[in-house]
SENU-57253 format. One line per 5 residues: number of its first residue (from 1); their letters; for each residue x, y, z of N, C-alpha, C, O, CB. Coordinates in pm, 1 decimal, padded with zeros to 6 digits. Glycine has a CB too. Layout:
REM residues N
NUM	a	X:Y:Z:X:Y:Z:X:Y:Z:X:Y:Z:X:Y:Z  ...
This chain:
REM residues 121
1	xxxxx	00085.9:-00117.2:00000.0:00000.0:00000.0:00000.0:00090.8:00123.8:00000.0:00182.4:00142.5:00080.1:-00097.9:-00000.4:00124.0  00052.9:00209.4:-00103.4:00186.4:00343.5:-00082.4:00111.9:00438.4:-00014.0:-00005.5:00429.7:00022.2:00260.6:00430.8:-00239.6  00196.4:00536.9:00001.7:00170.2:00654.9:00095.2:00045.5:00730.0:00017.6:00061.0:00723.5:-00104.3:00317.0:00761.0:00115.9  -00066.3:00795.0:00054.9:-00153.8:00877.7:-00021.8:-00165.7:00976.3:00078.2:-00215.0:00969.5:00190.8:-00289.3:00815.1:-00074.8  -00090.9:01105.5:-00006.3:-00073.2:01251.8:00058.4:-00232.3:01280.2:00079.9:-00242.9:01365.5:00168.0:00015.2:01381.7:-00054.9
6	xxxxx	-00302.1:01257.9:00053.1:-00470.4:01297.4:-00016.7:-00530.9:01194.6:00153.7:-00633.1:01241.0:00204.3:-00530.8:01183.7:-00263.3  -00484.7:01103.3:00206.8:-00565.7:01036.7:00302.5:-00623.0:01114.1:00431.2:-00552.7:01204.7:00475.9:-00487.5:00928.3:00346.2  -00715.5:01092.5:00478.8:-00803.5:01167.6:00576.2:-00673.4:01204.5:00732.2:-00677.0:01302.8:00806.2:-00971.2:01036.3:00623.0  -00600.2:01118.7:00735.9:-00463.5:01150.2:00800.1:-00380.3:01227.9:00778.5:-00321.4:01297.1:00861.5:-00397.8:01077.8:00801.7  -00363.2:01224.7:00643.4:-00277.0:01357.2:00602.2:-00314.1:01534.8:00603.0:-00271.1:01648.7:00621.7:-00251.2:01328.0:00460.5
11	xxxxx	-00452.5:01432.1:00559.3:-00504.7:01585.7:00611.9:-00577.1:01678.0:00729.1:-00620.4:01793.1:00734.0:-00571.8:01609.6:00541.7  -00569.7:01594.0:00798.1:-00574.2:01617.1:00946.9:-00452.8:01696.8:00993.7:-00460.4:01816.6:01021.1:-00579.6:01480.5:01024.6  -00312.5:01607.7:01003.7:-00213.5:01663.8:01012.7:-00205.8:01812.8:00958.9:-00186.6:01906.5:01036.5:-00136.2:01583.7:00963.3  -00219.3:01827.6:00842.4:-00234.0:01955.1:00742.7:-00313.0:02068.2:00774.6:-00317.0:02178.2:00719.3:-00289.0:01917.8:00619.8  -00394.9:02010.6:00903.0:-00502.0:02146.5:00941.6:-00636.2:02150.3:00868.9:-00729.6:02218.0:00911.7:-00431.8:02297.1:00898.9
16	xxxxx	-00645.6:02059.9:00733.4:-00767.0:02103.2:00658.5:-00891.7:02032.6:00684.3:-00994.9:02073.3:00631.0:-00744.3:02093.3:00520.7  -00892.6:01920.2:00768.9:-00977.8:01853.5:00832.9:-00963.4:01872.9:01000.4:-00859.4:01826.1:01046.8:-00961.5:01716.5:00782.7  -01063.3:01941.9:01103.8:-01074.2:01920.6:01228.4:-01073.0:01781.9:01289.7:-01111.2:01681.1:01230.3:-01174.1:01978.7:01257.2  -01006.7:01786.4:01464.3:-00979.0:01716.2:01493.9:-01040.0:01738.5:01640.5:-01064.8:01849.7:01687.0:-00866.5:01698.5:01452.8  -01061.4:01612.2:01708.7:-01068.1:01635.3:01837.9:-01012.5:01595.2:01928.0:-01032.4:01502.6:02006.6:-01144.3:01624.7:01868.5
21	xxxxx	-00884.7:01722.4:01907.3:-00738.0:01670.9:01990.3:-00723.1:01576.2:02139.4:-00785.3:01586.3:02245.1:-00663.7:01813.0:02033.3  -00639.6:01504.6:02107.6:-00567.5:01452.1:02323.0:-00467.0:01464.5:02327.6:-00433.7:01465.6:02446.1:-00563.8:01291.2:02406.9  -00385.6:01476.3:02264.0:-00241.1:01522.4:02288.0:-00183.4:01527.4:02119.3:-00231.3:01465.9:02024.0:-00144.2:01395.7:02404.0  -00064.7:01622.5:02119.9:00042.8:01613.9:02061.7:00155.3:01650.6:02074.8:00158.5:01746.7:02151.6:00031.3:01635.4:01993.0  00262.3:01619.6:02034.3:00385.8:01654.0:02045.1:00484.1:01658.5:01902.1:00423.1:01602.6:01811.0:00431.7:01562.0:02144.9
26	xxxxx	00604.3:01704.1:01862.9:00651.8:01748.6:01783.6:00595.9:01606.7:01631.1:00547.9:01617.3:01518.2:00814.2:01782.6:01845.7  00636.6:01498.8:01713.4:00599.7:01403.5:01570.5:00493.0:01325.0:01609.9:00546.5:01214.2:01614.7:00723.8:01294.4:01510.4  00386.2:01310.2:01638.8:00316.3:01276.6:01666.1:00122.9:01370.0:01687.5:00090.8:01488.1:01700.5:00400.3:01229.0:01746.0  00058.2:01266.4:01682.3:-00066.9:01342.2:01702.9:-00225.5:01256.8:01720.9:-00290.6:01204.0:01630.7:-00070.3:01437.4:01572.4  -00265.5:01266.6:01897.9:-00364.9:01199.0:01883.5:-00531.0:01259.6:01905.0:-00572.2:01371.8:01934.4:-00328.1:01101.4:01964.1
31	xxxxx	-00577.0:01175.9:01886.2:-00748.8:01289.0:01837.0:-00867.9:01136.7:01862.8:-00864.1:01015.0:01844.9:-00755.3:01375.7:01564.2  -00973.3:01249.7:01919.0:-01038.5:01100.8:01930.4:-01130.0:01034.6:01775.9:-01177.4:01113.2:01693.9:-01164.6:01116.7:02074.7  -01142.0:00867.2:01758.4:-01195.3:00843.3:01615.6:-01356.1:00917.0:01609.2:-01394.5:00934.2:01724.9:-01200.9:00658.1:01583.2  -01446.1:00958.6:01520.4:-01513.6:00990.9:01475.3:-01615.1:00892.9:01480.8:-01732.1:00918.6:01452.5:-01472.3:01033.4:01388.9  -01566.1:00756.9:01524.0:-01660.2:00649.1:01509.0:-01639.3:00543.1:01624.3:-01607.1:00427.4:01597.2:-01643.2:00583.8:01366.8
36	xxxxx	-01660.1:00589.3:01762.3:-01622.0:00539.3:01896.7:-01601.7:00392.5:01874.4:-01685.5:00356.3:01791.8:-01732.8:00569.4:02011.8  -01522.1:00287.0:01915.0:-01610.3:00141.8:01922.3:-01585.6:00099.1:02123.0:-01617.9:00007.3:02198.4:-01505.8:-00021.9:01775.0  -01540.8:00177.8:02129.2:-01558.5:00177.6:02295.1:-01557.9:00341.7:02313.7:-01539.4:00433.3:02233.6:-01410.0:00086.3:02396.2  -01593.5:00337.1:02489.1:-01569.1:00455.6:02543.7:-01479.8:00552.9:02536.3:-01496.5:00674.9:02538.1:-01567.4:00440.9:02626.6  -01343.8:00462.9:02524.2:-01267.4:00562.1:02513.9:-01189.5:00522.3:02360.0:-01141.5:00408.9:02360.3:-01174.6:00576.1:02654.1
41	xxxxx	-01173.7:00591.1:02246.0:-01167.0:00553.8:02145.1:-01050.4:00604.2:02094.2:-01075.8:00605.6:01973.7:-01266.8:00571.9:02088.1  -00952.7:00641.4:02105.4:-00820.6:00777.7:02012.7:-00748.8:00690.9:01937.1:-00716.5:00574.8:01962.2:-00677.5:00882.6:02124.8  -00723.8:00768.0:01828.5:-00616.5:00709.7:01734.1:-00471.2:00802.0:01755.1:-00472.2:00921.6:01725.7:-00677.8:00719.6:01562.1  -00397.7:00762.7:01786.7:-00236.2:00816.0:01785.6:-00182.0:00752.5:01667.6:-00171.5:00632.1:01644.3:-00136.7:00770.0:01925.3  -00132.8:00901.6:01561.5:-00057.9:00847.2:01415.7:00061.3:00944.0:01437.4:00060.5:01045.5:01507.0:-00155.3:00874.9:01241.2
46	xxxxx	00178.2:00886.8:01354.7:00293.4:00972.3:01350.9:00263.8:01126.1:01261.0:00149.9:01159.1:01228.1:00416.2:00876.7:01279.4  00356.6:01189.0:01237.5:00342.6:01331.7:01140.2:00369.8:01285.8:01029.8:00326.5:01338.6:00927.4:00437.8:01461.9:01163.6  00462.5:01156.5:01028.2:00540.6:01147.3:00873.6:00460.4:01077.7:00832.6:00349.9:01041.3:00872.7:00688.7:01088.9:00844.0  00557.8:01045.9:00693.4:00451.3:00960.1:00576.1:00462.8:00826.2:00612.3:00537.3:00764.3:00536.4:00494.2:00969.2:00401.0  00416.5:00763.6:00698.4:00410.9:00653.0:00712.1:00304.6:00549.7:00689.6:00188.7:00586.8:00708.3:00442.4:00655.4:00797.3
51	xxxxx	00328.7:00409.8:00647.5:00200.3:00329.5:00630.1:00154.7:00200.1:00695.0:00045.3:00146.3:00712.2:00195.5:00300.8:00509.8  00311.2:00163.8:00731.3:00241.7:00052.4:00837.4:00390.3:00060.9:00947.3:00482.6:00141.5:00959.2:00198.5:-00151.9:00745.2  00358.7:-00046.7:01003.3:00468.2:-00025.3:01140.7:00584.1:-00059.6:01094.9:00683.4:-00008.8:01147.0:00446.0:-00116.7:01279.8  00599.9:-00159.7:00979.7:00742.1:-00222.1:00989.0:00784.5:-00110.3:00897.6:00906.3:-00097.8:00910.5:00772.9:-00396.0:00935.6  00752.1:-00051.4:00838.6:00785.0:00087.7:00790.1:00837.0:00214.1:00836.7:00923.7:00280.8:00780.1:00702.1:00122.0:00755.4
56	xxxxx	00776.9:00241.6:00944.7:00800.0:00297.1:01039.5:00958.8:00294.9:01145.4:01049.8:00370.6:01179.4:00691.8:00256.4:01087.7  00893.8:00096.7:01171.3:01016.8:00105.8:01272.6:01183.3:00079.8:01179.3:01294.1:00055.6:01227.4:00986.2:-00040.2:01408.0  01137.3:00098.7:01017.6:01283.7:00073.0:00962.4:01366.2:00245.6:00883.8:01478.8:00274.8:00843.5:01255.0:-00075.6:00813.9  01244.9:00313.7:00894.9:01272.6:00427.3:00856.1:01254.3:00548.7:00905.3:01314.0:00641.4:00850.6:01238.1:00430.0:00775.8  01159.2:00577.8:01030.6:01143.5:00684.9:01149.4:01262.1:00674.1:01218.4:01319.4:00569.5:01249.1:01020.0:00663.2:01252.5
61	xxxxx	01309.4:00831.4:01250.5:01398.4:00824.7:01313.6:01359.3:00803.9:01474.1:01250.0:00778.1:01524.5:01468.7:00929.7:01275.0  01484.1:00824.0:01533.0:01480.5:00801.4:01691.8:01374.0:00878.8:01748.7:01283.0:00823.2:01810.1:01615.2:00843.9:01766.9  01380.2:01041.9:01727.8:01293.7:01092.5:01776.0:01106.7:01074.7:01699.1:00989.6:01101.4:01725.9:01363.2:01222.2:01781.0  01159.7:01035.5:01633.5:00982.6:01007.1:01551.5:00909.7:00882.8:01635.0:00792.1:00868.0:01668.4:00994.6:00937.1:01343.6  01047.8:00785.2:01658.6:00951.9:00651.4:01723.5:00969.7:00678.2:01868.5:00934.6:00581.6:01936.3:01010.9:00473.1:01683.1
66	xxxxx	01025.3:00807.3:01956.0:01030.2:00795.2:02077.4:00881.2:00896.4:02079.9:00792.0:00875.2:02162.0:01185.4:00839.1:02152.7  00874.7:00995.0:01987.2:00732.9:01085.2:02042.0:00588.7:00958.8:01994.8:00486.2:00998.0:02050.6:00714.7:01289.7:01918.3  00568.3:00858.7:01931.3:00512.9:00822.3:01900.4:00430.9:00698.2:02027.3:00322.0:00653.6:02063.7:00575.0:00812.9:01791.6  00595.6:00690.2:02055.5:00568.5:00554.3:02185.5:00511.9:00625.2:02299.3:00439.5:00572.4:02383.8:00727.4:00463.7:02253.9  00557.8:00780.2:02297.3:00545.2:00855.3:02428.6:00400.9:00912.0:02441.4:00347.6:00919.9:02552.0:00653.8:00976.7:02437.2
71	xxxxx	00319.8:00962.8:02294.4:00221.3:00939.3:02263.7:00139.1:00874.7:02307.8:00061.1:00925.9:02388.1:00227.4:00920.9:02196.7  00127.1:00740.4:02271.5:00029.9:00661.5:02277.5:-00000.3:00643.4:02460.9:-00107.6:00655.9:02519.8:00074.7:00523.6:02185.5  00154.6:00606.0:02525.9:00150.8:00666.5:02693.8:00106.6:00728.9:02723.3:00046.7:00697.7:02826.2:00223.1:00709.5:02759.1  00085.9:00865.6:02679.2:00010.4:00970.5:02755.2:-00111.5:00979.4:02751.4:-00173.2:01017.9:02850.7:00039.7:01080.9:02729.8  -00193.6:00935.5:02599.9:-00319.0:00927.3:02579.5:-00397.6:00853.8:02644.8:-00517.6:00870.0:02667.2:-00335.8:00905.4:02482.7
76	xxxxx	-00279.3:00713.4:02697.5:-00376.6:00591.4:02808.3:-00368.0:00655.3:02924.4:-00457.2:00612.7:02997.7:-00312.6:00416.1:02838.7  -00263.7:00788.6:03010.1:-00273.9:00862.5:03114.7:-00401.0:00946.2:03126.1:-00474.7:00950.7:03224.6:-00164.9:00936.0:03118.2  -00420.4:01032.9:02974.4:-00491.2:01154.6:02993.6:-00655.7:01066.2:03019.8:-00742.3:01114.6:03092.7:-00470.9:01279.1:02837.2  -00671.6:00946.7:02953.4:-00815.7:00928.6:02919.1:-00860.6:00827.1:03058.1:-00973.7:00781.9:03076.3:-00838.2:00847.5:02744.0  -00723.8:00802.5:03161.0:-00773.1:00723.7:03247.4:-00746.3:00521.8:03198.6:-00769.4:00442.5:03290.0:-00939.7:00788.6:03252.6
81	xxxxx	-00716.8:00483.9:03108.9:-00712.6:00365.3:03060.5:-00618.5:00305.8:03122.2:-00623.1:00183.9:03138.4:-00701.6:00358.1:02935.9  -00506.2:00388.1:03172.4:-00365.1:00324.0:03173.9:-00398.7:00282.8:03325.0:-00320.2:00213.6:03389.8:-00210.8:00434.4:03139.5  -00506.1:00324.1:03371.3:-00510.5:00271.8:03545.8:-00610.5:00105.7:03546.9:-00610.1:00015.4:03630.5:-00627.3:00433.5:03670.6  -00674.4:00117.9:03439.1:-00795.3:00001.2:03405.8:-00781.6:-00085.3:03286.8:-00877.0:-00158.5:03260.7:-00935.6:00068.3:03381.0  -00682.7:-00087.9:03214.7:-00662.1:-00125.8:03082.6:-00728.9:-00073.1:02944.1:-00837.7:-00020.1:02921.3:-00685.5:-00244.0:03090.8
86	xxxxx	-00609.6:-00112.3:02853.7:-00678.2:-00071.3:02724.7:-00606.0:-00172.5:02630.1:-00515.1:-00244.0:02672.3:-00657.4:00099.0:02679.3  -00651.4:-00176.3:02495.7:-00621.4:-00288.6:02405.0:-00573.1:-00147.1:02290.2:-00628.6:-00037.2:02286.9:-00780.4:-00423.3:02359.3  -00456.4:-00192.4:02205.2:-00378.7:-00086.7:02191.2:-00331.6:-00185.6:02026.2:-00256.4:-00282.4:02014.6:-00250.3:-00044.2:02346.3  -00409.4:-00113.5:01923.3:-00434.7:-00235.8:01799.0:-00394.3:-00075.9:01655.2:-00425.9:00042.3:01641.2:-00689.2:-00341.3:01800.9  -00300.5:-00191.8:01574.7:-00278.6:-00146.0:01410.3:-00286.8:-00200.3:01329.9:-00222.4:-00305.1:01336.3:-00188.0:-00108.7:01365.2
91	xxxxx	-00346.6:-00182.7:01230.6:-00400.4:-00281.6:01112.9:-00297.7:-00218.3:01022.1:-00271.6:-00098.2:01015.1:-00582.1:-00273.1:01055.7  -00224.7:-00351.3:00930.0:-00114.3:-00304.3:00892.1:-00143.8:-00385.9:00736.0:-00146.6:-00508.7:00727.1:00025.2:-00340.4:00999.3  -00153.4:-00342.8:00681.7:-00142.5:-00365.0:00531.8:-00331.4:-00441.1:00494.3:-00436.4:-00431.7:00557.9:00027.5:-00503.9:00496.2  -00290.5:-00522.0:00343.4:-00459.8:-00536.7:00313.5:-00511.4:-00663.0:00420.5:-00615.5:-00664.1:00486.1:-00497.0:-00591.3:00118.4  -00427.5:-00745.1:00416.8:-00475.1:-00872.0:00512.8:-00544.9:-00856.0:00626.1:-00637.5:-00930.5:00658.2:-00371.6:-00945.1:00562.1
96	xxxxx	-00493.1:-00728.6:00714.0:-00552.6:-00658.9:00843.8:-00634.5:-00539.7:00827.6:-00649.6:-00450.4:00910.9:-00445.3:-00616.2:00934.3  -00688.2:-00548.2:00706.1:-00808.4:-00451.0:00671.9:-00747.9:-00306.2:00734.4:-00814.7:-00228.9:00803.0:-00973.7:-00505.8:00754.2  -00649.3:-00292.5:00707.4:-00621.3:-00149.4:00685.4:-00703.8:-00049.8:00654.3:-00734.6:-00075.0:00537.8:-00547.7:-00137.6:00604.6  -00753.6:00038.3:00682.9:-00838.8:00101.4:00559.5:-00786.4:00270.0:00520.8:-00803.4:00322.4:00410.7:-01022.5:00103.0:00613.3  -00731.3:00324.8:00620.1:-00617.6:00469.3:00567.8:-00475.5:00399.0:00552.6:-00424.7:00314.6:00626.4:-00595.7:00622.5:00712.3
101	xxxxx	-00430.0:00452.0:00446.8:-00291.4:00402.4:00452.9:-00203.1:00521.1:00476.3:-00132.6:00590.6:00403.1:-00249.5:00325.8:00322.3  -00242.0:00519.6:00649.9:-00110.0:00599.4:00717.9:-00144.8:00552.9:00849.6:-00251.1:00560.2:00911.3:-00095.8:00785.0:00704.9  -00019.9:00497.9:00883.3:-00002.4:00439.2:01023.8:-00049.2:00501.3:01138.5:-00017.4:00614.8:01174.2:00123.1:00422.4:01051.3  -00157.8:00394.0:01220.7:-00221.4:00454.9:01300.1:-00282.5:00348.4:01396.2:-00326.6:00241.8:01353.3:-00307.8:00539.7:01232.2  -00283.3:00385.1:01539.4:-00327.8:00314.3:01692.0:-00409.5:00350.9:01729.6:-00421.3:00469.5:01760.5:-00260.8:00317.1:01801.6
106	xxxxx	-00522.2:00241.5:01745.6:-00625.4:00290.7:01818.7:-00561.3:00219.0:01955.0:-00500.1:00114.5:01976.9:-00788.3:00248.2:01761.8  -00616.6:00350.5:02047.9:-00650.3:00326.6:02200.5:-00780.3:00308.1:02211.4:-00867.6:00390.0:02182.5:-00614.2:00436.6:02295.8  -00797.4:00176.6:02262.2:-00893.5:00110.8:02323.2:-00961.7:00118.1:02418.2:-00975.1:-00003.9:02427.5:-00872.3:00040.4:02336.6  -01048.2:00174.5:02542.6:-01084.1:00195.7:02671.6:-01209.6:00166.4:02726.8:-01308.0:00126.7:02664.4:-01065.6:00306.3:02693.5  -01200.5:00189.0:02853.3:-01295.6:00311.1:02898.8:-01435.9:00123.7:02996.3:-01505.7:00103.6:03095.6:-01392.9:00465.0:02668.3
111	xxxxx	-01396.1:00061.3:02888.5:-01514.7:-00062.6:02962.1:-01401.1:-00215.8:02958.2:-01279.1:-00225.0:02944.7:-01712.0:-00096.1:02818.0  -01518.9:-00328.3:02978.7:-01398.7:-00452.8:02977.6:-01410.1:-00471.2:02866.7:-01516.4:-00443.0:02811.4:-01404.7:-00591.3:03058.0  -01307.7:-00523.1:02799.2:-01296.7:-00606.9:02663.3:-01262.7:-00734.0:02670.8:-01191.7:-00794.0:02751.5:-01204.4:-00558.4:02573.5  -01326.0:-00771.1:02570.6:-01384.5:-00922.8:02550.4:-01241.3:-00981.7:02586.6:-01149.7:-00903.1:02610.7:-01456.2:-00972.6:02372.8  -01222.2:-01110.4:02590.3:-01071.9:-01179.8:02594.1:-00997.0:-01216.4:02471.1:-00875.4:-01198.5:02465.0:-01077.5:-01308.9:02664.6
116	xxxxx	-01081.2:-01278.9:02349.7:-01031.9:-01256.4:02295.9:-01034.8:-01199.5:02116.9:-01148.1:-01167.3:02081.3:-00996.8:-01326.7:02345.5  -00950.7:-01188.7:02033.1:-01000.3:-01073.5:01944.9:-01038.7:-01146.4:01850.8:-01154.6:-01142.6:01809.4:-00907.2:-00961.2:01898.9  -00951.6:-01220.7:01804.5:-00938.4:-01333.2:01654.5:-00948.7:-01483.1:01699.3:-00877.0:-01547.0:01776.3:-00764.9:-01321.8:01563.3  -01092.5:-01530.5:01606.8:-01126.2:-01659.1:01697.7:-01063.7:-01767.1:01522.0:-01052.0:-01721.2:01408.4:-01368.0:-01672.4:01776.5  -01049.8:-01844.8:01547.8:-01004.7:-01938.0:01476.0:-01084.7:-02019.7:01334.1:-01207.8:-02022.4:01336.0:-00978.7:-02017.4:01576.9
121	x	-01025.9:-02071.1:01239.1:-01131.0:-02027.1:01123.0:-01231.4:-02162.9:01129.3:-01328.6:-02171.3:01054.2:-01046.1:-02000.7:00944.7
């Protein structure tokens, strides 16, 4: 999947689509999804052009994958998750139904989640 400057991520980043911020920091940026599937719902994506993780972790630099990790930490602080758990998920290419292709975490929260995710075929 290649990078598409044009994806609803990019343009978020870009200012031309609103967001409903929880934190950011220099490379990084999280906002809550538009389409809850729990209580507490945020997606944390990097600034750069990125599309899936192994991408990421072979071509972000140090500081890109330290604000990113530090990110996703703070968002399970600010929203309360990190005291009760949260499930902390990236869909990475077509197999994992990707559906923006720019790398991105949902934080999970807020109630219990089921045990387990992917049941067997």
């Amino acid at each position: 999947m290649a990078y598409d400057d044009t994806n609803i991520f990019a343009r978020i980043i870009a200012g031309e689509i609103p967001c409903k911020k929880v934190f950011e920091n220099t490379h990084a940026l999280a906002f809550h999804d538009i389409s809850p599937q729990m209580p507490v719902h945020v997606l944390v994506i990097p600034k750069g052009r990125y599309v899936t993780m192994d991408e990421f972790a072979a071509a972000a630099s140090t500081d890109e994958q330290a604000d990113l990790s530090r990110a996703i930490g703070e968002v399970a602080r600010i929203t309360g998750v990190a005291e009760t758990g949260y499930r902390l998920i990236a869909n990475n290419g077509e197999d994992a139904h990707q559906e923006v292709p720019h790398l991105h975490f949902h934080v999970l929260g807020g109630k219990r989640i089921g045990g387990r995710m992917i049941k067997g075929d």
